[in-house]
C-alpha positions, 0 to 999 in steps of 0.5 A: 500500500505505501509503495502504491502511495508513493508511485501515484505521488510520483505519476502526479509529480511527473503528471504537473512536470510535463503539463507545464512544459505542454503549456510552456510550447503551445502549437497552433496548425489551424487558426483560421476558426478563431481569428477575427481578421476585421479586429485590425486596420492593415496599412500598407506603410513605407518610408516615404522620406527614404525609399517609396519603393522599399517595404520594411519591417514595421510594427505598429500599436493600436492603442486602444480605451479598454486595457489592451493593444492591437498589434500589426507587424509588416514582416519581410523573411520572418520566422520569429517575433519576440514580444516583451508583453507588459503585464496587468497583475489585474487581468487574467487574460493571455498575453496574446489573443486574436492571432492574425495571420496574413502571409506566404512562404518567402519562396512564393512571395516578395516584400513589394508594396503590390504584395502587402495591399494584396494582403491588406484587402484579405478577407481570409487568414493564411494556413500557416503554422505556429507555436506559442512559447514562453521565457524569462531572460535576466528577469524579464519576461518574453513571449515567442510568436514562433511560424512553421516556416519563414514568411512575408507578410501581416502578423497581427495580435491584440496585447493585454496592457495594465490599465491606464494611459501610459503604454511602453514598449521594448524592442526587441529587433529591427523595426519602425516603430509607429503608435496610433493613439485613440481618436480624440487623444493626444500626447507632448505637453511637458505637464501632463505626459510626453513620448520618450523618446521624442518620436520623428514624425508626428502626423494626423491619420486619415481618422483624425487620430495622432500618429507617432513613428520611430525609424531606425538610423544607421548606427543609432542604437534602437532605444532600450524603451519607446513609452507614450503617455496620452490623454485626452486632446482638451486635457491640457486645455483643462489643465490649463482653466484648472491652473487659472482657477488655483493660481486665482484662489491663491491670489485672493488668499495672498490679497486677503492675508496682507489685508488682514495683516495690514489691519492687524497691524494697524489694530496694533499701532493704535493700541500701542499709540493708546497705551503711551497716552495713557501712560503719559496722562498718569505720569503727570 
């Protein structure tokens, strides 16, 4: 009976072990079932100040109202993304949801404009491939988009974020770099919340909303973090009518104290003006 004990703790040891590496490495052959593909806007987007002609990698942030991020790489010969994801402790959702892929095979593709708004106007995700996997490097988390075959092409995810309006992101390879912030929201006032660092082009999309880009430069460093505090486009505006208010307060206070204090010193010459003629009448 106690070698039986001892085994069925053994098998349920072994049981745990291998559960938790199945989930460490989650293959995904067939997503076309649970992908939502009208979740995101897939812009064809190039760097015009360079080469209009040349596609390259770029990875672009949908920021959104509700505690989450739509994600929508460009991506030219691809067989993995390293995603540094920014946890809600609050949230129980995955990290990644809504996987989107929309691609070919390297071999039976090129990385032309013609190709990616091919892509764009998809109506059907690709049958290609992938696994989920899981690290932590030097303390940091990271979350492995892993294809069954190197791809070009749209790869589009939604992130969880904590709560919020600040949202940052660590790079983790060679890419522009663009955040789209909700319509009505906008970012840059010293006070309030800035982009750091500062982006190099800043621009209104066809949608009103405020749109930040970070290209990569010959041998500048990708920074260690791109963030972006944003809020809503009259916030400043508020913060401005608040301050006047204050700073309107604290002027009426100020006026009233040096009143008070100038009647309180006056109250005190008189008395002291008093008291010597009092002292003067009795000294006689």
């Amino acid at each position: 009976m106690r070698y039986a004990t001892i085994l069925t703790l053994l098998i349920l040891i072994f049981a745990t072990i291998v559960t938790g590496c199945i989930d460490e490495l989650v293959p995904v052959e067939d997503n076309s079932n649970s992908a939502d593909i009208s979740a995101y806007e897939f812009d064809v987007f190039v760097n015009q100040s360079v080469d209009s002609d040349v596609v390259v990698n770029t990875t672009t942030f949908y920021l959104l109202k509700n505690a989450s991020v739509r994600v929508v790489n460009m991506l030219i010969n691809t067989t993995l993304i390293d995603i540094v994801p920014i946890d809600d402790m609050s949230s129980n959702q995955e990290s990644l949801a809504n996987i989107v892929i929309i691609a070919d095979n390297v071999n039976t593709t090129n990385a032309s404009i013609e190709v990616f708004n091919s892509y764009s106007l998809a109506s059907k995700v690709s049958d290609i491939g992938y696994t989920i996997s899981k690290d932590v490097i030097r303390g940091q988390k990271h979350t492995y988009l892993k294809f069954n075959e190197t791809i070009t092409g749209f790869v589009a995810y939604t992130m969880a974020v904590p709560k919020g309006q600040d949202f940052v992101y660590i790079p983790t390879s060679s890419s522009i770099v663009r955040f789209v912030l909700p319509a009505g929201y906008t970012t840059g006032n010293p006070l309030i919340g800035i982009a750091r660092p500062h982006p190099d082009e800043t621009y209104l999309d066809n949608e009103g909303r405020e749109t930040l880009i970070w290209y990569e430069h010959e041998n500048i460093p990708m920074p260690k973090s791109v963030m972006v505090k944003y809020y809503l486009s009259s916030a400043p505006k508020i913060l401005l009518i608040a301050g006047s208010i204050l700073a309107f307060g604290a002027a009426i206070v100020l006026v009233n104290y040096y009143i008070i204090k100038k009647k309180l010193e006056k109250m005190r010459e008189d008395i002291e003006q008093s008291s010597k003629k009092y002292e003067g009448k009795h000294k006689r």
